[in-house]
KEVOSE-302123 format. One record per residue (C-alpha): chain; residue in one letter; x negated, y negated, z. Coordinates in nm, 3 decimals. Example, Ala and Ser with C-alpha at 12.3 -4.5 7.8 and 13.67 -1.06 7.14 Angstrom:
TIBA unit code      px      py      pz
TIBA    A    A  -1.230   0.450   0.780
TIBA    A    S  -1.367   0.106   0.714
END
This chain:
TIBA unit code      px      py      pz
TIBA    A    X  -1.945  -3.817  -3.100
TIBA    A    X  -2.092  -3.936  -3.430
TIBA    A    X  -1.916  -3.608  -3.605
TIBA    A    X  -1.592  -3.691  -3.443
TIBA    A    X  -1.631  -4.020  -3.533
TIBA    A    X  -1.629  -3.941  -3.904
TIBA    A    X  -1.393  -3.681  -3.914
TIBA    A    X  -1.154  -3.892  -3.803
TIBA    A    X  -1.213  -4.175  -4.002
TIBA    A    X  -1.157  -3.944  -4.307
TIBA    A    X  -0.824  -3.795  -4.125
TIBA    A    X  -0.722  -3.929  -3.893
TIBA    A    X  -0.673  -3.834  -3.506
TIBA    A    X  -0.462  -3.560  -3.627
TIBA    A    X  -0.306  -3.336  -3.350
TIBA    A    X  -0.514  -3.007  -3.430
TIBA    A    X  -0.815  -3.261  -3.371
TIBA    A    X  -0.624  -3.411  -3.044
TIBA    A    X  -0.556  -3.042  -2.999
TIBA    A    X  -0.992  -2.926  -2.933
TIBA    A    X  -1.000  -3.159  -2.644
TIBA    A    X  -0.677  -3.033  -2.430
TIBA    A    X  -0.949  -2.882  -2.172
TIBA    A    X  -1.220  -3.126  -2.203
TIBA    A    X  -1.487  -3.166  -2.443
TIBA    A    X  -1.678  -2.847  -2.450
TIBA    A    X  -2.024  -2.763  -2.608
TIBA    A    X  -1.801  -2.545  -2.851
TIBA    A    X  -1.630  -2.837  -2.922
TIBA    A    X  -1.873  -3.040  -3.045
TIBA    A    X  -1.992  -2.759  -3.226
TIBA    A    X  -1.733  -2.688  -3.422
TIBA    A    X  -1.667  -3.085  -3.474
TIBA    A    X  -2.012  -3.017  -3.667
TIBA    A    X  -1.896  -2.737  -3.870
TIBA    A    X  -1.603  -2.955  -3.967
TIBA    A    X  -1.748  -3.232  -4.067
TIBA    A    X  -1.917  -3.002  -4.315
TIBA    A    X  -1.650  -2.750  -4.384
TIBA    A    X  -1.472  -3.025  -4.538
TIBA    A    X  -1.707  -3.196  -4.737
TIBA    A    X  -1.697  -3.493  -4.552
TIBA    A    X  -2.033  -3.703  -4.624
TIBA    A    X  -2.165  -3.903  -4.339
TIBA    A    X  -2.185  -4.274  -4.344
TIBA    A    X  -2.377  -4.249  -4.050
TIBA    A    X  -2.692  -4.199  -4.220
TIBA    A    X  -2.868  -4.076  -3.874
TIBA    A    X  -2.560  -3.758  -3.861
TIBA    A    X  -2.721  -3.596  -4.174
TIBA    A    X  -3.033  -3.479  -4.013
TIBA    A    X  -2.789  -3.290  -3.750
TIBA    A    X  -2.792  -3.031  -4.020
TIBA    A    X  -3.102  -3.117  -4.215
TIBA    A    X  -3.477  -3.153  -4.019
TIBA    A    X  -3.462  -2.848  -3.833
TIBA    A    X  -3.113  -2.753  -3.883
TIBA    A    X  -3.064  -2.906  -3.545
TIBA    A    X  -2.706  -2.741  -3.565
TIBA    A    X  -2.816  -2.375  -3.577
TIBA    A    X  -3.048  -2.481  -3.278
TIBA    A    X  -2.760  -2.630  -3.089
TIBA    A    X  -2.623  -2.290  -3.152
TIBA    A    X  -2.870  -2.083  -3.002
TIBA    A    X  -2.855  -2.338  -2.663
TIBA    A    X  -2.469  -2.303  -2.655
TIBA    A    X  -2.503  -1.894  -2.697
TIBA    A    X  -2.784  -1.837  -2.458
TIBA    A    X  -2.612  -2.042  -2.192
TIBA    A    X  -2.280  -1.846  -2.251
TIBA    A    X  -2.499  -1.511  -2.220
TIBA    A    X  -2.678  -1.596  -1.944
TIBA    A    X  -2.596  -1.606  -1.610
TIBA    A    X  -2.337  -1.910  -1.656
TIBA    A    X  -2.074  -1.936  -1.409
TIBA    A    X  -2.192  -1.620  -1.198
TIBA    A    X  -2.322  -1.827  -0.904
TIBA    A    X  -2.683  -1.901  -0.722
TIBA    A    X  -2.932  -1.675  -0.905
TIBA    A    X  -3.279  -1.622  -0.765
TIBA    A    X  -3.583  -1.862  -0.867
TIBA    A    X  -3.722  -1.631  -1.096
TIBA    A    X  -3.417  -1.546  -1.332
TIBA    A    X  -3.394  -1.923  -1.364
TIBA    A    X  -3.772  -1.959  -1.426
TIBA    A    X  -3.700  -1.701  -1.726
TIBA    A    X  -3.423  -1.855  -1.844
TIBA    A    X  -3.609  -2.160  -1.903
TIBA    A    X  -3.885  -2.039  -2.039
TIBA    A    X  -3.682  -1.865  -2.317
TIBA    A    X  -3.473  -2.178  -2.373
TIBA    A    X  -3.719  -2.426  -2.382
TIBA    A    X  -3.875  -2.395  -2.722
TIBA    A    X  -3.470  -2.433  -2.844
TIBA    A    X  -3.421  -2.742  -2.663
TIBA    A    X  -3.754  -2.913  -2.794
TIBA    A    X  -3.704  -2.790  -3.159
TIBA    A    X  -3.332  -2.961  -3.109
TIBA    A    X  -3.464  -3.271  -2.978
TIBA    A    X  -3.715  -3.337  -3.212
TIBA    A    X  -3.456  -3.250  -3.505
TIBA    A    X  -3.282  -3.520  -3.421
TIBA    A    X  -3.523  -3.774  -3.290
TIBA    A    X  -3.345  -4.060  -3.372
TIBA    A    X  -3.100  -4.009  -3.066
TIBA    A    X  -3.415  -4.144  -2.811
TIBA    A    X  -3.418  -4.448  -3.027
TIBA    A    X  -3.033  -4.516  -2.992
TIBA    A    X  -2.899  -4.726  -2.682
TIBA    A    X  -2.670  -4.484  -2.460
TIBA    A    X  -2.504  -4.602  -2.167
TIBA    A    X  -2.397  -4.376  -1.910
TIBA    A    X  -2.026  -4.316  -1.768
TIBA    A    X  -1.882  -4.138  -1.543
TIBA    A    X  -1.578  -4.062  -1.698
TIBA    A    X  -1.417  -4.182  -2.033
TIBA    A    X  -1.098  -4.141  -2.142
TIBA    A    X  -0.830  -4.301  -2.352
TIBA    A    X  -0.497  -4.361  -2.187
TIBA    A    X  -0.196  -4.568  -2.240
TIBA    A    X  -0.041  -4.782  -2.071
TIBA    A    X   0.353  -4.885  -2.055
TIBA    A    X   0.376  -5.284  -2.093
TIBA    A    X   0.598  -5.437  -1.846
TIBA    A    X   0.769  -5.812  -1.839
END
């Protein structure tokens, strides 16, 4: 959200931004929100955002999540107990190298929604 957040600020909303989120906002899609925030040069005035790709490189961990969970058994129904227990145990060490990367996130105040959106409404009278 932070990487959106400056990307747009430096060009706006632009439609093939509008365009990533036609299907939702995927774990791709924040991904490559990432890799355009730096693809472009665009410097962070979110001081916290830097460290996405600094302590850790808490991007190219991110990556590694994304890739295992789109090689794994994602979207091919119940699997037994111990593929899952596997799974975890290979992914774990990912997830807490990622979280510690960016440690300031547990220090930030998050409030939980079930959905958000943006949508507009037609003024009447």
């Amino acid at each position: 959200m932070l990487a959106l957040t400056e990307v747009a600020a430096s060009n706006g909303f632009s439609r093939n931004l509008r365009k990533q989120f036609r299907t939702g906002a995927t774990f791709g899609t924040w991904l490559w929100i990432l890799d355009r925030l730096e693809s472009e040069g665009i410097a962070p005035r979110v001081q916290q955002l830097a460290t996405v790709r600094d302590r850790g490189n808490a991007r190219a961990l991110l990556g590694h999540i994304k890739d295992f969970r789109n090689t794994s058994h994602h979207a091919h129904g119940v699997r037994a107990s111990h593929q899952m227990a596997e799974d975890v145990e290979r992914l774990e060490p990912h997830i807490v190298r990622a979280i510690s990367a960016v440690s300031w996130l547990s220090g930030t105040h998050w409030d939980w929604v079930e959905r958000c959106e943006y949508s507009t409404r037609a003024r009447t009278g």
